[in-house]
C-alpha positions as CSV (number, residue, x, y, z in Angstrom):
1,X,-7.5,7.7,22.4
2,X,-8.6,7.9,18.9
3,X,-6.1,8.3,15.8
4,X,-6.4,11.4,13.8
5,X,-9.4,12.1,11.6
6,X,-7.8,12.0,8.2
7,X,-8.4,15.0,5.5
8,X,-12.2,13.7,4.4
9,X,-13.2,12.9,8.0
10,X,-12.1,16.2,9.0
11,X,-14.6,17.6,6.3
12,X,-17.5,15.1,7.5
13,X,-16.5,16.1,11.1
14,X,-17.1,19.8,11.0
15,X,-20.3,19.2,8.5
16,X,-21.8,16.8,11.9
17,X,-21.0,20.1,13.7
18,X,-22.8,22.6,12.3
19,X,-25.8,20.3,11.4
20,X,-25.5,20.1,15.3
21,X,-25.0,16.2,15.5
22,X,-23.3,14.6,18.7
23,X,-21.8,11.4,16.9
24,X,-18.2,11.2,16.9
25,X,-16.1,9.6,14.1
26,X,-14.2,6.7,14.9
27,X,-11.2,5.3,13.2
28,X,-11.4,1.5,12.8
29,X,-8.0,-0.4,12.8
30,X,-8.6,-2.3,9.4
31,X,-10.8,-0.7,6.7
32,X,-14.7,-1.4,7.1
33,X,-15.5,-1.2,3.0
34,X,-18.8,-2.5,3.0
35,X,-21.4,-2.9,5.5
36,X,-20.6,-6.4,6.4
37,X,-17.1,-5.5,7.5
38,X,-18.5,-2.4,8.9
39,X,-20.9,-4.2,11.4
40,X,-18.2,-6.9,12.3
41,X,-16.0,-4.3,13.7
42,X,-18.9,-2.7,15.6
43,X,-20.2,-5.3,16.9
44,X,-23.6,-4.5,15.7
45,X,-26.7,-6.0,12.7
46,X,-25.4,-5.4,9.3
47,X,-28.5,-3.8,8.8
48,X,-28.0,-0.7,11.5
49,X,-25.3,-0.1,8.8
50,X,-26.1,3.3,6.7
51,X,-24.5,2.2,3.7
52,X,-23.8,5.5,1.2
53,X,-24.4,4.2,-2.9
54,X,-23.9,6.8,-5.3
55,X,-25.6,6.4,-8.4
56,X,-26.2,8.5,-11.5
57,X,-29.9,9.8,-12.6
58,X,-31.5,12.1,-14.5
59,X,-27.4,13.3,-15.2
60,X,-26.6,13.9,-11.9
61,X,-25.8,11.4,-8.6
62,X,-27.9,10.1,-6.4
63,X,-26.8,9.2,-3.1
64,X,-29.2,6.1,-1.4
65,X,-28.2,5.8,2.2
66,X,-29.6,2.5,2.5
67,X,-29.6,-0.2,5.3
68,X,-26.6,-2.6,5.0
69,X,-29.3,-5.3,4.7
70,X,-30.3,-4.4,1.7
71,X,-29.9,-4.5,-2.1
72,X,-31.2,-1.6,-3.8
73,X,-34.0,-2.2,-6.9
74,X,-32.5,0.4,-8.9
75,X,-35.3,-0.1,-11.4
76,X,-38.3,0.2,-8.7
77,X,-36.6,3.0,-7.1
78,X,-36.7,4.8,-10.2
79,X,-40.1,3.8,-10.6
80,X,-41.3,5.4,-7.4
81,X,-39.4,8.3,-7.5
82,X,-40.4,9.0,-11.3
83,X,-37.0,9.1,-12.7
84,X,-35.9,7.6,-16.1
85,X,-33.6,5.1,-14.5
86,X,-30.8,4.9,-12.2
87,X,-27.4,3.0,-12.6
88,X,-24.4,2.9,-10.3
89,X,-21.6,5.8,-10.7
90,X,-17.9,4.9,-11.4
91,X,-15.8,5.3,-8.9
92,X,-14.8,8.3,-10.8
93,X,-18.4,9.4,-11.1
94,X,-18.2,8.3,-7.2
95,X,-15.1,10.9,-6.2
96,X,-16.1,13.6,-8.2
97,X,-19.7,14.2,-6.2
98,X,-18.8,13.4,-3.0
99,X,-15.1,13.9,-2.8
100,X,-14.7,10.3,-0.9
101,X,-13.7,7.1,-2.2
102,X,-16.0,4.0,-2.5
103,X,-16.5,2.0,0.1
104,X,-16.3,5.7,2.6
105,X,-18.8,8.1,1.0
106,X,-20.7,9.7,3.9
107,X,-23.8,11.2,3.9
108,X,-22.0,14.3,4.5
109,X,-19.1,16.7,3.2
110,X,-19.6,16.1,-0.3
111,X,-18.6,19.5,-2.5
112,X,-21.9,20.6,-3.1
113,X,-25.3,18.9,-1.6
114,X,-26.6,15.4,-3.4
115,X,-29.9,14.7,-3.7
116,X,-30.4,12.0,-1.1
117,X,-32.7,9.1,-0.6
118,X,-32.9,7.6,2.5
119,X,-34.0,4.0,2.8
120,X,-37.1,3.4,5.4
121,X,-36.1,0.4,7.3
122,X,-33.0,2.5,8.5
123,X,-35.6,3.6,10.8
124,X,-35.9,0.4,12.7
125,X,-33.0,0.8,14.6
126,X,-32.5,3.2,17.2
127,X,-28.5,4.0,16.2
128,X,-27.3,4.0,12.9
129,X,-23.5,3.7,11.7
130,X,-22.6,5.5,8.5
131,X,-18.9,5.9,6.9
132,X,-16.8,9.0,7.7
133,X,-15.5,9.6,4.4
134,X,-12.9,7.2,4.1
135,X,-13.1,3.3,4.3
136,X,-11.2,3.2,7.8
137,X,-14.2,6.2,9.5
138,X,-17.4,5.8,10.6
139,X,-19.9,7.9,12.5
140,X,-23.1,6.7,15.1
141,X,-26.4,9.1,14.2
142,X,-30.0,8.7,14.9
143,X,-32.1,7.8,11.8
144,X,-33.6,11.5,12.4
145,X,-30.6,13.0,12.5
146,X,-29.8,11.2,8.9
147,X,-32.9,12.3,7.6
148,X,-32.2,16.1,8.7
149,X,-28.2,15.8,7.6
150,X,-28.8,15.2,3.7
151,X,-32.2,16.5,3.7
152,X,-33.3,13.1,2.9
153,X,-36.6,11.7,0.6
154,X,-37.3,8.6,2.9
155,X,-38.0,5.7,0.7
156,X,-38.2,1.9,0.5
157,X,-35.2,1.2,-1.7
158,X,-35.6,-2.8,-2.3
């Protein structure tokens, strides 16, 4: 049986329900941080891994759900998507948009939408992970489903 959802996965959990998406969240034993730990305790690539990175842009966040395997070019991102640049949020910048610590932002349940980019190569697997708003949650989604969830740009992000 799985534990309780905590508070933030609750939120993620009933946003998955009205977007009409079947994945469960699952609460891992020990927290899955970053994608790395995240795949260990699947059991899966490090790159199925929808990692959520909040940046800041333009003055506002910019959430790049990008595939575990990869580093984003912040300054060829910005390039492509014709934004003045793009730097990482604080992790106070980081709670304050999405409501979820680093290292558990989902692509979900955030206070008000983010504008999302979605990295391309996420499509290469037919299951994706993502975090379910805390660093101990995590969710399975299609990279469709991700797409239609945050209302995604799809991208190449490295």
């Amino acid at each position: 049986m799985n534990a309780p959802l905590p508070a933030r996965s609750r939120l993620v959990a009933a946003a998955l329900e009205r977007a009409g998406i079947a994945g469960e969240i699952v609460v891992l034993p020990d927290a899955a941080s970053t994608a790395a730990l995240a795949a260990a305790a699947l059991g899966i690539e490090v790159g199925a891994i929808a990692n959520s990175l909040v940046f800041w842009s333009d003055d506002e966040p910019l959430l790049v759900m990008t595939s575990g395997a990869h580093r984003v070019d912040t300054a060829a991102l910005a390039e492509r998507l014709g934004r003045g640049g793009i730097r990482r949020a604080t992790p106070d910048q980081v709670l304050a948009a999405t409501g979820q610590p680093i290292g558990g932002v989902a692509p979900t349940g955030h206070p008000t939408p983010l504008t999302t980019i979605v990295d391309e190569d996420l499509a290469d697997f037919s299951r994706i992970w993502a975090a379910g708003g805390t660093p101990h949650t995590v969710f399975p989604l299609t990279f469709d489903d991700l797409v239609r969830l945050t209302a995604g740009t799809i991208a190449k992000v490295d």
